[in-house]
C-alpha positions in Angstrom: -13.8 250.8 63.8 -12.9 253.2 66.1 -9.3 251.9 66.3 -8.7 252.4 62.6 -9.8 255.7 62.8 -7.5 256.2 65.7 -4.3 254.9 63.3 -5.7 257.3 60.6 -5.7 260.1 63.1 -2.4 259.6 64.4 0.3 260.5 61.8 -2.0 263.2 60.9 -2.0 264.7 64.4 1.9 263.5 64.0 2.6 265.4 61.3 1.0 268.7 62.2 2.4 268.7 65.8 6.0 268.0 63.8 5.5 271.0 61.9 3.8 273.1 64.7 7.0 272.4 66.6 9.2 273.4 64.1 7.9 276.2 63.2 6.9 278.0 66.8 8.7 281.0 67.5 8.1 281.1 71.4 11.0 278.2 71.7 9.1 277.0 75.4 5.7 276.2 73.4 8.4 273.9 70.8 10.0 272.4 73.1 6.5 270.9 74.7 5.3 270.1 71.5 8.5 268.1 70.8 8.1 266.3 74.0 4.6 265.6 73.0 5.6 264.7 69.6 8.1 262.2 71.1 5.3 260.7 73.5 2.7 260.4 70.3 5.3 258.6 68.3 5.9 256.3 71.4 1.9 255.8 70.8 2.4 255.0 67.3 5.1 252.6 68.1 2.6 250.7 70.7 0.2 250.8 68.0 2.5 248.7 65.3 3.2 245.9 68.4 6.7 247.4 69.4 6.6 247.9 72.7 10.1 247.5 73.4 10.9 250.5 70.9 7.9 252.6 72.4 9.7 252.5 75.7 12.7 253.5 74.1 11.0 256.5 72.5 9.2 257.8 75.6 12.3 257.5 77.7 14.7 258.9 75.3 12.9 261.0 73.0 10.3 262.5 75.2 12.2 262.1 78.6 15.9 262.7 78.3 15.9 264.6 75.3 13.2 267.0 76.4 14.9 267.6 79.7 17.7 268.4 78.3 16.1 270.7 75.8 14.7 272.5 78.6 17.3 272.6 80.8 19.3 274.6 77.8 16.9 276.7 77.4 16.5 277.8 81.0 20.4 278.2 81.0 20.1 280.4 77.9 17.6 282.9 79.5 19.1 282.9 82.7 22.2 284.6 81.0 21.6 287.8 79.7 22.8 288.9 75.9 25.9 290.4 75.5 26.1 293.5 73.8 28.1 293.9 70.2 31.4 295.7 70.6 31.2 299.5 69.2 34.0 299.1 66.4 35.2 302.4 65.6 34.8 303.4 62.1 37.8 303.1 59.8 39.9 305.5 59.2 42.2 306.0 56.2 46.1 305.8 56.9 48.1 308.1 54.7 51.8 308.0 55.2 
């Protein structure tokens, strides 16, 4: 009993962590949930008796993918934004 409830739960709690992570604004707390997502999927993929793709999922999708995300991100705030060239405003050319 408790197992089914458990597979009713977990594309639910999929789902919502899916869109959580999409739609976070601090891009640190997204890229946690995505590695979570990717580690609850690996669940789900245990849970339907493929192993062999779960590992696949947790090392890729969760692991190297998540690392990688970070790592970006780090790089990204570690180099501060350059500022918009002033453009002088146009002037007219009359011969």
């Amino acid at each position: 009993m408790m197992l089914r409830v458990f597979d009713w739960m977990l594309p639910l709690v999929i789902l919502v962590l899916a869109w959580r992570s999409l739609n976070d604004r601090d891009l640190f707390r997204a890229i946690i949930q995505f590695i979570a997502l990717g580690l609850l999927i690996a669940v789900a993929w245990v849970r339907l008796r493929a192993p062999d793709v779960a590992l696949a999922e947790a090392a890729v999708g969760s692991g190297l993918t998540g690392a990688l995300i970070l790592s970006a991100l780090v790089r990204m705030r570690r180099h501060p934004k350059v500022p918009d060239r002033q453009i002088p405003p146009r002037t007219e050319w009359t011969p």
